[in-house]
C-alpha positions in Angstrom: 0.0 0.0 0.0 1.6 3.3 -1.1 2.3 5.8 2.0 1.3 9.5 1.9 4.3 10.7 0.5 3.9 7.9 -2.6 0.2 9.3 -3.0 1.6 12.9 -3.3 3.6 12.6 -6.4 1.0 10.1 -7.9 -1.8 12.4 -7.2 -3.2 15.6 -8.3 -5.2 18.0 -6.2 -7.9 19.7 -7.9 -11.0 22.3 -7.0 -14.3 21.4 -7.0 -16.4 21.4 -9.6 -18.5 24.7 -10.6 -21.6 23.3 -11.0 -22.6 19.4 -10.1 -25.9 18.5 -12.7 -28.0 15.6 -11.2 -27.3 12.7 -13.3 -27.2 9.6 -12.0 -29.5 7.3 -9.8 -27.5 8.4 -6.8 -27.2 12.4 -6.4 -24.1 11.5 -3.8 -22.5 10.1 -6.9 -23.5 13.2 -9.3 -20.5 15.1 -7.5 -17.7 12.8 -8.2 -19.0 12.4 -11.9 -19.1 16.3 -12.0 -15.3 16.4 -11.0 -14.3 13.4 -13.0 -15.7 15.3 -16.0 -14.1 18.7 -15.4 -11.1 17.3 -15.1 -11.0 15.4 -18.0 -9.9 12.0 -16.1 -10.2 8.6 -18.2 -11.9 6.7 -15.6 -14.0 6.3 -12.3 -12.4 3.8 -10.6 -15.4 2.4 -8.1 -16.9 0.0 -6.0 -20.0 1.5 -5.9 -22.6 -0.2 -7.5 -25.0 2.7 -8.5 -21.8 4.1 -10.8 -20.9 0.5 -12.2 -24.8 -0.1 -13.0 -24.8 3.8 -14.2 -25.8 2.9 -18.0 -24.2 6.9 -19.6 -21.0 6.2 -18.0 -19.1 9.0 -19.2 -16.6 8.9 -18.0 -16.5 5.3 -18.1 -16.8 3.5 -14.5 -14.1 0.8 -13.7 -14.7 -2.0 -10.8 -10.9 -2.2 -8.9 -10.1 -5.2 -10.2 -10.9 -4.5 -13.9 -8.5 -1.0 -14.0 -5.6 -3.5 -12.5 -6.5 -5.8 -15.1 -6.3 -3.1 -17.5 -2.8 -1.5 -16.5 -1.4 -5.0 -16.2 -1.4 -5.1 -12.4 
């Protein structure tokens, strides 16, 4: 498990989204999609069921295991 100082060069800080639009089934959920679409990320990486199930997906939601499978871990 990486330690804090790992997470801090692996990491980027970034603000809050301006505006969070209510789009999935879960409106706790609508934030981190708002940020992960600012920011332009290439996935949500997730173990929360409402985001996998999420059928838009955009950006597209990753289970754990699948982005390790996908980087090769």
């Amino acid at each position: 498990m990486p330690n804090v100082e790992t997470l801090r060069v692996l990491v980027d800080v970034v603000p809050d989204p301006a505006e969070v639009e209510s789009i999935t089934r879960d409106v706790d959920d609508d934030y981190l999609v708002a940020l992960a679409s600012e920011h332009a990320v290439d996935y949500i990486v997730t173990g929360d069921k409402d985001l996998l199930e999420w059928p838009e997906q955009r950006p597209p939601v990753l289970a754990p295991a699948a982005f390790a499978e996908l980087v090769g871990e």
